[in-house]
Backbone bond lengths (Angstrom), bond angles and torsions (degrees), N, CA, C in turn:
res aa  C-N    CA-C-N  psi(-1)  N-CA   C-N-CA  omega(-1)  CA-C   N-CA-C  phi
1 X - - - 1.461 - - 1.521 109.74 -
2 X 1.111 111.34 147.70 1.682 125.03 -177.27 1.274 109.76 -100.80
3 X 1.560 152.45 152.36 1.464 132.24 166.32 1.898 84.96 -137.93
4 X 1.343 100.59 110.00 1.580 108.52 155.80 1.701 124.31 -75.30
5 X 1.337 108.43 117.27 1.763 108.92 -154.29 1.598 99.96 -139.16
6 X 1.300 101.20 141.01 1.601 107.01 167.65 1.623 87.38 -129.02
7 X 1.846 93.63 140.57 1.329 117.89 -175.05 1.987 119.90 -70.27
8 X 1.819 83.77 114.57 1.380 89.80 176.09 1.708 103.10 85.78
9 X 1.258 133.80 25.50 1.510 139.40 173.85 1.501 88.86 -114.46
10 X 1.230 105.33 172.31 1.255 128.71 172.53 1.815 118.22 -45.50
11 X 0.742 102.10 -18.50 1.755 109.45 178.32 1.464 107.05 -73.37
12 X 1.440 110.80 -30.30 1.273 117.60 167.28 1.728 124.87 -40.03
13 X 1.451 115.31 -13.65 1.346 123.79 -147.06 1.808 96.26 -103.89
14 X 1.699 92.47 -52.22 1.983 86.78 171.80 1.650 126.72 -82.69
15 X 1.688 92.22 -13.44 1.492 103.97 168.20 1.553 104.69 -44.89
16 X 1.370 104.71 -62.98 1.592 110.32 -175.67 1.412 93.32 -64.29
17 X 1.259 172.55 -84.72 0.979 147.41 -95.37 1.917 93.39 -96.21
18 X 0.998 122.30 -69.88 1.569 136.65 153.98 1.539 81.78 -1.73
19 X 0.844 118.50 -90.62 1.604 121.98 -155.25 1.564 111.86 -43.94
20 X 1.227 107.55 -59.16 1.719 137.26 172.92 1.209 114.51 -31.97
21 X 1.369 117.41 -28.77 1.849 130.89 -172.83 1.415 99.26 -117.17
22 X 1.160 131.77 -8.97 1.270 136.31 174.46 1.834 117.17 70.62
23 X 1.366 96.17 28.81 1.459 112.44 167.46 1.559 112.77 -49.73
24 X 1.422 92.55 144.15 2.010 119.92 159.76 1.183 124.16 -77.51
25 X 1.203 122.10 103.03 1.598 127.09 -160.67 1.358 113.87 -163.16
26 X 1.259 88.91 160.20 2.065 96.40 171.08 1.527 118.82 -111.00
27 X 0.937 130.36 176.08 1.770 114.77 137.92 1.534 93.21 -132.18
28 X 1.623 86.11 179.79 1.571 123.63 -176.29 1.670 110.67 -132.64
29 X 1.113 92.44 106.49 1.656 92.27 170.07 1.640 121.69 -71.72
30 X 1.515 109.15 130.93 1.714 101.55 179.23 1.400 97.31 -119.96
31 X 1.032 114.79 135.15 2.241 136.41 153.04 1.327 87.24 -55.24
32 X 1.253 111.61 135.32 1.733 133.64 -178.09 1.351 96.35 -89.07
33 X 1.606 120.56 -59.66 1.092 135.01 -174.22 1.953 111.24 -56.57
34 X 1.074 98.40 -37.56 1.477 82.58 175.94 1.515 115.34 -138.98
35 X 1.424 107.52 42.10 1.651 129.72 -177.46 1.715 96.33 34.86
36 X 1.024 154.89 7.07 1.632 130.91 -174.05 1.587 93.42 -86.88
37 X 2.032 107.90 136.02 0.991 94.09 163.81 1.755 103.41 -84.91
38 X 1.834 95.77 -157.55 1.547 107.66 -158.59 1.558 97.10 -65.43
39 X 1.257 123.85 -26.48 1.735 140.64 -166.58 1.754 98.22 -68.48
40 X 1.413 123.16 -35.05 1.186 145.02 -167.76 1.419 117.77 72.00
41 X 1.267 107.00 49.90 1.735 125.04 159.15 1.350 109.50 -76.90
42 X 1.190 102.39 164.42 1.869 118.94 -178.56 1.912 80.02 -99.99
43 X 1.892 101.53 118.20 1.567 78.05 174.20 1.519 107.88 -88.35
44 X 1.610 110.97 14.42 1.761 113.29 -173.73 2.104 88.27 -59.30
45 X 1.298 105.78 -51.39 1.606 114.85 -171.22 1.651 108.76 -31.08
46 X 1.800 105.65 -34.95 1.234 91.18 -155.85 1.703 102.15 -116.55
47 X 0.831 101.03 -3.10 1.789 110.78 155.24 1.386 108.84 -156.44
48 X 1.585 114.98 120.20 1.889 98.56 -176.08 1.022 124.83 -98.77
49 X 1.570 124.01 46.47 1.171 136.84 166.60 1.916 110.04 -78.51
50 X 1.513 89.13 -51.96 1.693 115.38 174.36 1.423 95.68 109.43
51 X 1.323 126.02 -26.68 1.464 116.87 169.30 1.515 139.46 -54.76
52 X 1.335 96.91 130.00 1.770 86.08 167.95 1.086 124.84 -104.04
53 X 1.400 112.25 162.47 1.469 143.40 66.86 1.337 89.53 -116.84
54 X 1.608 112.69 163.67 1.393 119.75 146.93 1.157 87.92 -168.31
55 X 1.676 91.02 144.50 1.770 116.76 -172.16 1.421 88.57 -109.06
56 X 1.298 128.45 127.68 1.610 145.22 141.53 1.506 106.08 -61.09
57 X 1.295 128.53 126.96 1.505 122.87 -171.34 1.581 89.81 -104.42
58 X 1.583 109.19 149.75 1.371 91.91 166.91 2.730 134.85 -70.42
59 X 1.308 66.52 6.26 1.807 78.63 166.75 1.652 108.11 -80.98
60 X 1.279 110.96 -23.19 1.474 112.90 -175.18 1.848 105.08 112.60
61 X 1.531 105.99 2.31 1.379 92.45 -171.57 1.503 110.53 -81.84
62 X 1.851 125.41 -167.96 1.383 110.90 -159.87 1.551 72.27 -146.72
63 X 1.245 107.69 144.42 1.624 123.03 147.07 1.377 124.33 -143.86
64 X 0.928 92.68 135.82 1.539 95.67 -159.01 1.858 120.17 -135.89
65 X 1.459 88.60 31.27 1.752 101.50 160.39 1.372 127.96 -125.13
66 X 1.072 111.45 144.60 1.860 87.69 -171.60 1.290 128.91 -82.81
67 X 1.505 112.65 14.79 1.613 112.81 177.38 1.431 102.00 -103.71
68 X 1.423 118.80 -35.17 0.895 109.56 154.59 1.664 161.65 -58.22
69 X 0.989 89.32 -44.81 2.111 114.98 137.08 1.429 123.49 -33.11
70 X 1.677 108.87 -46.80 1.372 114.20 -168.63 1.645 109.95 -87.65
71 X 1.093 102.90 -37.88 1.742 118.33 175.41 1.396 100.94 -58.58
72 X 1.642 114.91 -65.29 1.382 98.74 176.43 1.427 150.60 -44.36
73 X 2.175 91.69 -59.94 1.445 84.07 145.03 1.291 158.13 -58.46
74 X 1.425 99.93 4.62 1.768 123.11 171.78 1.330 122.46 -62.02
75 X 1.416 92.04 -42.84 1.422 125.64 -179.57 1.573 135.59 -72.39
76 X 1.498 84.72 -43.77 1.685 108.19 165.15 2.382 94.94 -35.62
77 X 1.224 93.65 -67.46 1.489 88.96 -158.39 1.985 105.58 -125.10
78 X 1.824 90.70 79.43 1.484 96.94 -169.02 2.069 121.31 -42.12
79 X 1.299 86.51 -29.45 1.883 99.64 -169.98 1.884 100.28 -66.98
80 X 1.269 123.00 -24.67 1.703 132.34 -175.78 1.496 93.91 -52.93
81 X 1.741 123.08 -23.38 1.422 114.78 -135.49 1.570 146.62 -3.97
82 X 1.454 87.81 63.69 1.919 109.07 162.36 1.630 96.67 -55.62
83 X 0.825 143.37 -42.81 1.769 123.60 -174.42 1.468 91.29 -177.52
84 X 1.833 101.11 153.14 1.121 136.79 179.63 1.874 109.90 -41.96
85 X 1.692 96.81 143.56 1.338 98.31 165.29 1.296 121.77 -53.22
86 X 1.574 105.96 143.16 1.652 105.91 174.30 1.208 123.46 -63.60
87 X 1.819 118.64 135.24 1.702 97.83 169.35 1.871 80.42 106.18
88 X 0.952 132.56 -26.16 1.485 109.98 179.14 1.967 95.58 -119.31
89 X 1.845 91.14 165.39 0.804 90.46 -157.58 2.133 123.26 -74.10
90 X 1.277 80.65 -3.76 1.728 99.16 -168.80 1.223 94.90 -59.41
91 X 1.522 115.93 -35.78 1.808 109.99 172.86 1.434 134.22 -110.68
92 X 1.165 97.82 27.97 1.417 118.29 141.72 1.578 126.77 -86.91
93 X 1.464 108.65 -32.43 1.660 134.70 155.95 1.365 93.27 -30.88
94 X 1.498 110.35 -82.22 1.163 147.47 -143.17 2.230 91.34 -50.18
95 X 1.344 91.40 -62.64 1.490 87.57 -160.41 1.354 117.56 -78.28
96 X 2.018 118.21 -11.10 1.097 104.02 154.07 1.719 135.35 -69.98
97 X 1.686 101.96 -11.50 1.240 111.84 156.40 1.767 115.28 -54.15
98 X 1.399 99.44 -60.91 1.497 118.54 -173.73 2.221 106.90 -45.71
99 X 1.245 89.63 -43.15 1.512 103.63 -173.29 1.646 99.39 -73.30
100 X 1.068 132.67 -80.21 1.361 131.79 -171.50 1.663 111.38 -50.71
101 X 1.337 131.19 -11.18 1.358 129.60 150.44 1.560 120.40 -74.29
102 X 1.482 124.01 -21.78 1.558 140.97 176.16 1.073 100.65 -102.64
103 X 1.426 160.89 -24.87 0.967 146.72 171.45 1.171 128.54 -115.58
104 X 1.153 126.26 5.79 1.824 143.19 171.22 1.540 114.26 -115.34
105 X 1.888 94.61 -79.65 1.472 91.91 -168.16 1.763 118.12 -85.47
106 X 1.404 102.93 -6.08 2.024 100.78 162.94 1.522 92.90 -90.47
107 X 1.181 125.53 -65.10 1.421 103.36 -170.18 1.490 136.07 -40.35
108 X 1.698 105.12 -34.09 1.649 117.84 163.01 1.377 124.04 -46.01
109 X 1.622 103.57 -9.91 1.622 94.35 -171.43 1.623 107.09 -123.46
110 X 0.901 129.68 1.31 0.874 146.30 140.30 1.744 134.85 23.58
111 X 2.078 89.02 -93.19 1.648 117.05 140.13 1.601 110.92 -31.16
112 X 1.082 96.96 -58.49 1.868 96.57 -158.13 1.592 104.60 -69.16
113 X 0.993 110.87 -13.71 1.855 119.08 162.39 1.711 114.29 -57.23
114 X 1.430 96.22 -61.46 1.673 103.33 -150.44 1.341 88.97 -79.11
115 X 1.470 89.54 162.91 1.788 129.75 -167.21 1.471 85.51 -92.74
116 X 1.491 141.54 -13.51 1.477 109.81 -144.95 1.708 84.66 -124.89
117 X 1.216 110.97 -10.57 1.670 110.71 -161.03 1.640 109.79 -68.99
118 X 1.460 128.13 122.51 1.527 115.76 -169.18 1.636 101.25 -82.89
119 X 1.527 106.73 -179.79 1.224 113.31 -162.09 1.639 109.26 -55.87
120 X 1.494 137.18 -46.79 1.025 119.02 -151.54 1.793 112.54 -90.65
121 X 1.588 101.01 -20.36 1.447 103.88 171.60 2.034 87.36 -70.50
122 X 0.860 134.52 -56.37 1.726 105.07 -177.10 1.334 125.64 -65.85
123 X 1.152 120.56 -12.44 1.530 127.28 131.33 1.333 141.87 -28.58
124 X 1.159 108.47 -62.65 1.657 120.23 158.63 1.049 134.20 -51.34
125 X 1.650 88.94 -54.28 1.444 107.25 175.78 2.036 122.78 -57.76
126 X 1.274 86.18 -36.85 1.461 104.85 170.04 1.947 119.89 -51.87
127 X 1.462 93.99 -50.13 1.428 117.42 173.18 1.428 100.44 -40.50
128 X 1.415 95.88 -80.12 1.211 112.14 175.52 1.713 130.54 -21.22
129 X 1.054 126.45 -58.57 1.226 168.04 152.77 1.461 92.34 -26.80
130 X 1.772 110.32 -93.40 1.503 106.14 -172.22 1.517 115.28 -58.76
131 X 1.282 114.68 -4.15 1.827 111.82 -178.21 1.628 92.42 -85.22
132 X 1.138 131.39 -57.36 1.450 120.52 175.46 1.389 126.87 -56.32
133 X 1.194 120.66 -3.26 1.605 123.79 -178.39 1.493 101.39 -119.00
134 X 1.448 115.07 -13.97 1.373 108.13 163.85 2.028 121.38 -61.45
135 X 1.565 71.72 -39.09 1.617 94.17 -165.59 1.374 101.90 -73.67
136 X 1.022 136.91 -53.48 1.745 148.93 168.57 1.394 104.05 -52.09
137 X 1.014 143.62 -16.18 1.581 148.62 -179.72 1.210 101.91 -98.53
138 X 1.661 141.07 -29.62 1.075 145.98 -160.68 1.920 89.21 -100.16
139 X 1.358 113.03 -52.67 1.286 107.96 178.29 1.607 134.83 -63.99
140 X 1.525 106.01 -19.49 1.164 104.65 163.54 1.623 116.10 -118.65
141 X 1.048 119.45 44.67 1.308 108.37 154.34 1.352 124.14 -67.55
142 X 1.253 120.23 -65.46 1.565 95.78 158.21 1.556 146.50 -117.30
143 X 1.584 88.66 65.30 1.631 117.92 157.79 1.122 122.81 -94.98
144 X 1.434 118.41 151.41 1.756 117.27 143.95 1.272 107.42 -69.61
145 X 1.347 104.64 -58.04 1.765 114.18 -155.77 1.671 117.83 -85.19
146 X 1.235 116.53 179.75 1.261 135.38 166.77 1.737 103.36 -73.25
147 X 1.255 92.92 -62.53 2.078 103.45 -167.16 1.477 94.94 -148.06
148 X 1.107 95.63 116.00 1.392 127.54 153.65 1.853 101.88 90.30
149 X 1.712 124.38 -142.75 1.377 121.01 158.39 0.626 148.37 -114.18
150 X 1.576 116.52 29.20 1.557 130.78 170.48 1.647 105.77 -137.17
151 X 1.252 118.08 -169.58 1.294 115.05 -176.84 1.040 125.01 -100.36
152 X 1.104 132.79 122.75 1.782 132.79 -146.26 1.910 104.23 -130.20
153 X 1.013 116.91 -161.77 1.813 107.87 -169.90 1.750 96.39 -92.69
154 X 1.333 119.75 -3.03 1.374 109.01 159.72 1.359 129.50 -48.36
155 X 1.655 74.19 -66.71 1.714 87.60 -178.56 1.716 124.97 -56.90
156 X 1.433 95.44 -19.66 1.988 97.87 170.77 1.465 118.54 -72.92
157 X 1.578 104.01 -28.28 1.743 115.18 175.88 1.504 100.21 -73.38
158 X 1.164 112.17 -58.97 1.762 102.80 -157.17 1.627 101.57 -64.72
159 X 1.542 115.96 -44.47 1.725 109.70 -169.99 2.009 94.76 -54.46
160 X 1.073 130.24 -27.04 1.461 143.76 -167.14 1.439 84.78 -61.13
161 X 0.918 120.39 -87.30 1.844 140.74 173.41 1.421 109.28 -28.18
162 X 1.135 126.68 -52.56 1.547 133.97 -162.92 1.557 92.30 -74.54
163 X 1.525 116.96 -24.39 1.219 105.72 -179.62 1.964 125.22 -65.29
164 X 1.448 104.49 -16.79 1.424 117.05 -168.62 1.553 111.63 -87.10
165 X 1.471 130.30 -23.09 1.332 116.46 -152.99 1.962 90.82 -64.96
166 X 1.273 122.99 -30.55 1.657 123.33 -153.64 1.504 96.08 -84.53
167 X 1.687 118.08 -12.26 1.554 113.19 178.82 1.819 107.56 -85.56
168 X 1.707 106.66 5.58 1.147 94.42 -155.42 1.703 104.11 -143.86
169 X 1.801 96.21 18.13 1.468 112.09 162.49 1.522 103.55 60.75
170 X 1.819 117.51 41.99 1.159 139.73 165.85 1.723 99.52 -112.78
171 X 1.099 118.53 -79.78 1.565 130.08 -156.07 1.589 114.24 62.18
172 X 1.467 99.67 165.66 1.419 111.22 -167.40 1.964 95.90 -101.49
173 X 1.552 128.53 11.16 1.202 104.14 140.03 1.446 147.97 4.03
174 X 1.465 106.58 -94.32 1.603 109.74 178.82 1.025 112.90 -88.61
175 X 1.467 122.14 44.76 1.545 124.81 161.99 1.395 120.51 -132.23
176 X 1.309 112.94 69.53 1.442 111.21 -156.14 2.045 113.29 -62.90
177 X 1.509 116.19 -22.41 1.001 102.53 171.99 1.230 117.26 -88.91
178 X 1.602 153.97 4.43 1.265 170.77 102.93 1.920 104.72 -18.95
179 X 1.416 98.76 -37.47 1.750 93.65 174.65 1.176 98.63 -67.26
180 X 1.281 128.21 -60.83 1.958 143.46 -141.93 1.522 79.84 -78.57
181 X 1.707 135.66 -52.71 1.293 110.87 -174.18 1.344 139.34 -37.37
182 X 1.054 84.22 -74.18 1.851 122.33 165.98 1.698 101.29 -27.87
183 X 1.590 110.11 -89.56 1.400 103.95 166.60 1.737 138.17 -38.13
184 X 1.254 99.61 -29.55 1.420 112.45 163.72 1.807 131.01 -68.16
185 X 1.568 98.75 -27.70 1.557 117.99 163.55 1.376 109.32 -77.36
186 X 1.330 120.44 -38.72 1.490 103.96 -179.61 1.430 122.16 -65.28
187 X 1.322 130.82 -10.18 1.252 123.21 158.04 1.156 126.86 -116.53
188 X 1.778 116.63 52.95 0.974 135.40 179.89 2.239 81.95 -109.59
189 X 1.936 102.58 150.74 1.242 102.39 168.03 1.355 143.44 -70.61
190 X 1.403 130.56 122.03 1.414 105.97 -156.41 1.867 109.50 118.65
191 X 1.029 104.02 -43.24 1.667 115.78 -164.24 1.485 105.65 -55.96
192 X 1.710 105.53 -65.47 1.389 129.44 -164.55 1.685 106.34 -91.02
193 X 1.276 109.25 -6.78 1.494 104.00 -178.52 1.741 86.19 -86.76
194 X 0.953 131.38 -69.12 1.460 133.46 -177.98 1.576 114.87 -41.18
195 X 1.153 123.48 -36.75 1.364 129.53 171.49 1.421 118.87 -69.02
196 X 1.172 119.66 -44.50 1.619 149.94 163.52 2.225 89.48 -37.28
197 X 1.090 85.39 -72.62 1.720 112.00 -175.38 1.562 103.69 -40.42
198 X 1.018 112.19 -41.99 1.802 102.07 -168.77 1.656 103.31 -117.43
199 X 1.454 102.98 14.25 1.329 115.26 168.86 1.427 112.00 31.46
200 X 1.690 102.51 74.40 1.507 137.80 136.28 0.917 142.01 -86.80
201 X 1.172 115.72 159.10 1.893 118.92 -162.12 1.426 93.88 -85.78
């Protein structure tokens, strides 16, 4: 398997999981700014969105979303338990967890990325932002986990996420159970080998 990744984006999330099951794999680093990965492919060629993640399977297949990626690689090695058997309901739990981290609190940040967004859409967006980390700070106070009691492919997406509020002149400050999380994932297995990997602070 191949994993196309830009350091500290969302790819960050199956990176860790890949790792977590102790999968056979490569990655590929891609420039955001000018899609070539490190090989000097157009990665538009190989998904033409230009976004990552995308896992190359070794059959030749392509996936190239990250909930989807994460489920799979879940799957790769059911006994790791990254998330519930398919077909029951614990993982259906699981992916409306998985979904409301891809479609709320990554999508909330978004704005605070682009070069082109004017002040009040990064405004909102901001709102936005601290209303979901309010709410996630309130939910894990007294948790370890994302879903359920061990660490499942949630918890590789959201620590992924938790990584952005400080790129974006938010920080995880006034969230003291979002601090203890975060730090609490890094010595989960898998976490810091992947971080190590795309050589982050």
């Amino acid at each position: 398997m191949l994993l196309y990744y830009a350091p500290g984006l969302c790819s960050l999330a199956p990176h860790i999981a890949l790792r977590r099951i102790g999968a056979a794999f490569d990655i590929e680093k891609v420039d955001m700014p000018t899609r070539r990965t490190e090989h000097g492919a157009d990665f538009r060629s190989i998904k033409p969105s230009g976004k990552i993640p995308a896992l190359l399977l070794d059959s030749g297949e392509l996936l190239t979303e990250t909930i989807a990626i994460l489920l799979y690689v879940a799957d790769l090695a059911p006994r790791a338990g990254l998330a519930p058997p398919a077909g029951t309901i614990a993982r259906y739990t699981l992916t409306d967890s998985l979904s409301f981290i891809a479609s709320e609190l990554h999508k909330s940040f978004v704005p605070l990325f682009s070069k082109t967004a004017g002040p009040e859409i990064r405004a909102e967006a901001k709102r936005d932002v601290m209303h979901h980390l309010q709410a996630l700070d309130l939910e894990l106070t007294d948790k370890d986990y994302c879903f359920g009691d061990a660490f499942t492919v949630a918890d590789a997406y959201l620590y992924c996420i938790l990584g952005w509020p400080s790129r974006v002149e938010i920080g995880l400050a006034g969230f003291p159970a979002l601090t203890r999380y975060r730090a609490r994932m890094e010595e989960e297995p898998g976490v810091l080998e992947a971080v190590r990997a795309e050589s982050l602070k």
